[in-house]
ZANUTOR-354389 format. One record per residue (C-alpha): z, x, y. Coordinates in Angstrom, 3 decimals. Layout:
BEGIN
SITE        Z        X        Y
SITE        Z        X        Y
...
This chain:
BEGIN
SITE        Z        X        Y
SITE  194.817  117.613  136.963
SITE  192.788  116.611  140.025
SITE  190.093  115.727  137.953
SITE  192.172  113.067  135.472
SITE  193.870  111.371  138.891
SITE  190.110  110.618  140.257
SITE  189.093  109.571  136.515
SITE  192.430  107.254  136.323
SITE  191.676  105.882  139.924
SITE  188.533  105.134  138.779
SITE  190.056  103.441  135.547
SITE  191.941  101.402  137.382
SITE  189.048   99.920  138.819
SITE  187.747   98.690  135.410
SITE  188.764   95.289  133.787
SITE  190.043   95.499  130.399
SITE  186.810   95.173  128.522
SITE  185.610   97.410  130.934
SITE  188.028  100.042  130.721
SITE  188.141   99.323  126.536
SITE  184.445  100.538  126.634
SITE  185.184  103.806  128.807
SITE  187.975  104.945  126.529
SITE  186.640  104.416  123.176
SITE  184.112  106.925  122.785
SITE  184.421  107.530  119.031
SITE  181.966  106.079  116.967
SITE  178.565  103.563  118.088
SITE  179.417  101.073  121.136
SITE  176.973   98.160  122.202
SITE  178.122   97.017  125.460
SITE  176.584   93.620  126.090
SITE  176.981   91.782  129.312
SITE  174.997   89.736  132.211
SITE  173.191   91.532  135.119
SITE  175.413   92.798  137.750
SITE  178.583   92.873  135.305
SITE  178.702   96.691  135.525
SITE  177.303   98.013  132.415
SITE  175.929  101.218  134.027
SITE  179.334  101.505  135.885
SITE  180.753  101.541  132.665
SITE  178.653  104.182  130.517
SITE  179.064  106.294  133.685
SITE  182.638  106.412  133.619
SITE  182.318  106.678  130.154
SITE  180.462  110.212  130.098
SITE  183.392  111.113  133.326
SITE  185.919  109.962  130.475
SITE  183.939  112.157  127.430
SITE  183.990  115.347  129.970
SITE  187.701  115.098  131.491
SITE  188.866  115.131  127.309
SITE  187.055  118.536  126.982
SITE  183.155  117.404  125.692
SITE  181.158  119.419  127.064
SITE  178.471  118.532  129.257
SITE  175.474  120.083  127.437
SITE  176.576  117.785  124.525
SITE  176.168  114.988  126.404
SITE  172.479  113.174  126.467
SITE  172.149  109.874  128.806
SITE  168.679  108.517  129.379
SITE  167.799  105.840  131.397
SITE  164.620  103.849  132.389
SITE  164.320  105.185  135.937
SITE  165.272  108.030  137.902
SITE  166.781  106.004  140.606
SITE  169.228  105.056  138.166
SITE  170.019  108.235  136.676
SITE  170.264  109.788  140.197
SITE  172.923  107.474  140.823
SITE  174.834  107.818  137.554
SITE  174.589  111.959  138.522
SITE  176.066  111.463  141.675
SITE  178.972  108.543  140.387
SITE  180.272  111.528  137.634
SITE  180.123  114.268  140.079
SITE  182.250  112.273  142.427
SITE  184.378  112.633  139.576
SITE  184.341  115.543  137.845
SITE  182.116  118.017  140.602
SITE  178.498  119.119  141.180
SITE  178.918  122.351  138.420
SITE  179.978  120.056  135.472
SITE  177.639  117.031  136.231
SITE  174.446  119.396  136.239
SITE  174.992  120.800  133.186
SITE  174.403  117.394  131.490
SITE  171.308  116.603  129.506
SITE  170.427  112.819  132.108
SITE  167.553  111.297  132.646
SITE  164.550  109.196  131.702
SITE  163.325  109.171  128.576
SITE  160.154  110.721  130.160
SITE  161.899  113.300  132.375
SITE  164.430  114.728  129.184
SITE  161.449  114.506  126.262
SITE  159.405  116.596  128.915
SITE  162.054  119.259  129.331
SITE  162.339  119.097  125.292
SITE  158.413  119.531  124.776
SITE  158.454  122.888  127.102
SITE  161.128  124.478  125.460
SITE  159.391  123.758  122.221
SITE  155.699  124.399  123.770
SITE  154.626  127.245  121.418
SITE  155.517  124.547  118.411
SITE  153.249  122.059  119.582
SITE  150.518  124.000  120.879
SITE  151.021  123.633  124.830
SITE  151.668  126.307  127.632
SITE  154.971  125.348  128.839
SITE  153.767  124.614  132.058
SITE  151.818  121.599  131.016
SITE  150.441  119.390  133.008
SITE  151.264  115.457  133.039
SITE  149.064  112.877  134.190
SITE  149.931  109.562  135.535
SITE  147.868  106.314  135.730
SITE  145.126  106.955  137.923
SITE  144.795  110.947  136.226
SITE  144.354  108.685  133.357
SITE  142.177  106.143  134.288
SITE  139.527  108.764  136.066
SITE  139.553  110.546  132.721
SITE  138.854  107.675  130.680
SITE  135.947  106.401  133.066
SITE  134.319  110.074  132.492
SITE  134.307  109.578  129.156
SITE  133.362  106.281  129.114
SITE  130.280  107.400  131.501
SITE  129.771  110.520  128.959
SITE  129.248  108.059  125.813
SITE  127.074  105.726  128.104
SITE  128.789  102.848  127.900
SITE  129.309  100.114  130.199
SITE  132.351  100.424  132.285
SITE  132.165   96.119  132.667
SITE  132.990   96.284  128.479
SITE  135.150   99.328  128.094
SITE  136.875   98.441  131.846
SITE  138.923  101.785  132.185
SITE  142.251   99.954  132.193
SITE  141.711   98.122  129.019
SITE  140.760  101.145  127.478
SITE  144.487  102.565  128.754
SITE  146.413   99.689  127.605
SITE  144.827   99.722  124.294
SITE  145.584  103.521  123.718
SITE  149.276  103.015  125.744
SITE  149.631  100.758  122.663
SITE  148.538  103.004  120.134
SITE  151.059  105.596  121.153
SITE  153.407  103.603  121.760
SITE  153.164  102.437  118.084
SITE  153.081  106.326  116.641
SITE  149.454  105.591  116.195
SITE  147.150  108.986  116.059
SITE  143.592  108.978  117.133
SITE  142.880  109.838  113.550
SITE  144.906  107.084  112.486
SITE  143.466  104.617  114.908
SITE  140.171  105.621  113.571
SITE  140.933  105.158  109.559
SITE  142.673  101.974  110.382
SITE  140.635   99.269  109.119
SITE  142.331   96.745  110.951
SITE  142.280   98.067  114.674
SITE  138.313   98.234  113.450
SITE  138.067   95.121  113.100
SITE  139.666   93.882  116.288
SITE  138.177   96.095  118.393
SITE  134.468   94.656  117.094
SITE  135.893   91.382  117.723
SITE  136.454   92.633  121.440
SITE  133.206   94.012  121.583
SITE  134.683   97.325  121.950
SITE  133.533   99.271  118.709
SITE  134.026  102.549  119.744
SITE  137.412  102.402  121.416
SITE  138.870  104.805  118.748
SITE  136.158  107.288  119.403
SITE  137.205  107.206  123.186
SITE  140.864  107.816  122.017
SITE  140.152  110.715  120.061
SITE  138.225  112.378  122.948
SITE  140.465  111.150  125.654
SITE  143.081  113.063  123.083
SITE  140.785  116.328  122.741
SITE  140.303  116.655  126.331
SITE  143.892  115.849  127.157
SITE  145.069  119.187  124.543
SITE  142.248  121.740  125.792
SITE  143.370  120.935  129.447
SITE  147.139  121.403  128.282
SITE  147.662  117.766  130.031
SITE  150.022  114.976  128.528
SITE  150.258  111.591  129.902
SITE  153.493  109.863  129.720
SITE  152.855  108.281  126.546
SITE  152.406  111.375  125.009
SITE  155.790  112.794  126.125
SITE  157.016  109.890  123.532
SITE  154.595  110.484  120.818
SITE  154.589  114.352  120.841
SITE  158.242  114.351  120.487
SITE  158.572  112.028  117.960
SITE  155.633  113.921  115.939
SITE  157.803  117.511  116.692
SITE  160.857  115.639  115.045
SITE  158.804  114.195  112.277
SITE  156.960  117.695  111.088
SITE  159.905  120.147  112.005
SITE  163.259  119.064  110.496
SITE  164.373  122.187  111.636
SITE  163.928  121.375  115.400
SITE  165.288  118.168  115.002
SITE  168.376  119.429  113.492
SITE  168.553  121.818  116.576
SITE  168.486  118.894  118.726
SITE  171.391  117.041  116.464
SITE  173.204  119.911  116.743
SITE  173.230  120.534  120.410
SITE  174.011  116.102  121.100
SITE  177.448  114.738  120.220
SITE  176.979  111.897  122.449
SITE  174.230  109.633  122.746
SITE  174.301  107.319  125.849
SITE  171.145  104.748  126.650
SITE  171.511  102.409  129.473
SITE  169.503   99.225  129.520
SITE  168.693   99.797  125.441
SITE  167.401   96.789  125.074
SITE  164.496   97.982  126.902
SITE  163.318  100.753  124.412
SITE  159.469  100.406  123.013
SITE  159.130  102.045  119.285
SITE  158.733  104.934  120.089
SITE  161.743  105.811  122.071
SITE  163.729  103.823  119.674
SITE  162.638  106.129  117.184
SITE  163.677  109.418  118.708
């Protein structure tokens, strides 16, 4: 009962689109409104409102785009509903929950749990070795190019080995006087699996690869989320729209 008087105090602090969005939790809900307007006030409440009808937490999956923001959601529903309840929920970035899905599922995809994830400048050094390693002129195949271009890839569900057969991305990349970006890609990928490394990119693409060859994970993963919450949506690249 303490719980549904701080979730109905909190309620009354809604307007009524507001509170229309909190309370309807049946069925897919776009919430669309300006900056400021409390759209993450709202899908927090909302998740307070799923949990105080008897959802449980572990059914509940919220990702957002940074960790600031998720931090805060965390702390908004366990002002609600307490610390115990609010930690059991599946919240976080994209990056931070696919992570925690790709180490429970290590032995699947071929990685000791404990893998290791690289950001930028892990990435960057890595590229310039093998850049160095193919003798190539850092000036043409400028590290951070090289990144973008296979940030792209990924970010487009787009293998080394695909990169490579792709007649297209061949053809561009001689036009950039870059021939043998795909080559880089594939080793930068080689190195990255014998090192059990993953950049963030890959925490995208490896999980939509473990959905796409193992129906029977994915259904494990349908199973276990009733509720799918994703604040700032509009934000989502291919890839994590996909998942």
């Amino acid at each position: 009962m303490q719980i549904k008087n701080k979730l109905y105090k909190y309620l009354e602090n809604l307007n009524d689109a507001q509170r229309e969005a909190v309370i309807n939790t049946e069925g897919p809900s776009l919430i669309i409104a300006g900056a400021g307007s409390g759209k993450t006030r709202v899908l927090t409440y909302r998740i307070a409102h799923l949990l105080n009808n008897g959802v449980p937490p572990s059914s509940i999956l919220a990702l957002t785009f940074t960790n600031k923001a998720a931090r805060e959601m965390k702390e908004r529903i366990a002002s609600v509903v307490g610390d115990s309840v609010s930690r059991q929920l599946w919240m976080g970035t994209f990056h931070s929950i696919f992570s925690r899905i790709l180490r429970i599922e290590h032995e699947t995809i071929g990685y000791p749990s404990s893998f290791t994830i690289y950001d930028t400048q892990d990435t960057k050094s890595l590229i310039r070795t093998i850049i160095k390693s193919f003798n190539l002129e850092e000036n043409t195949y400028k590290p951070g190019l090289v990144l973008n271009r296979v940030s792209t890839a990924k970010n487009n569900l787009v293998t080394p080995g695909a990169y490579l057969q792709n007649p297209q991305f061949k053809e561009i990349d001689q036009a950039a006087r870059t021939p043998r970006m795909g080559e880089i890609y594939m080793e930068y990928s080689r190195r990255c699996k014998n090192a059990g490394v993953m950049d963030f990119d890959d925490l995208l693409l490896i999980t939509n690869i473990l959905f796409r060859n193992h129906p029977e994970i994915l259904q494990k993963y349908q199973d276990i989320f009733h509720y799918i919450l994703v604040d700032e949506y509009q934000d989502t690249n291919f890839s994590q729209y996909v998942i």
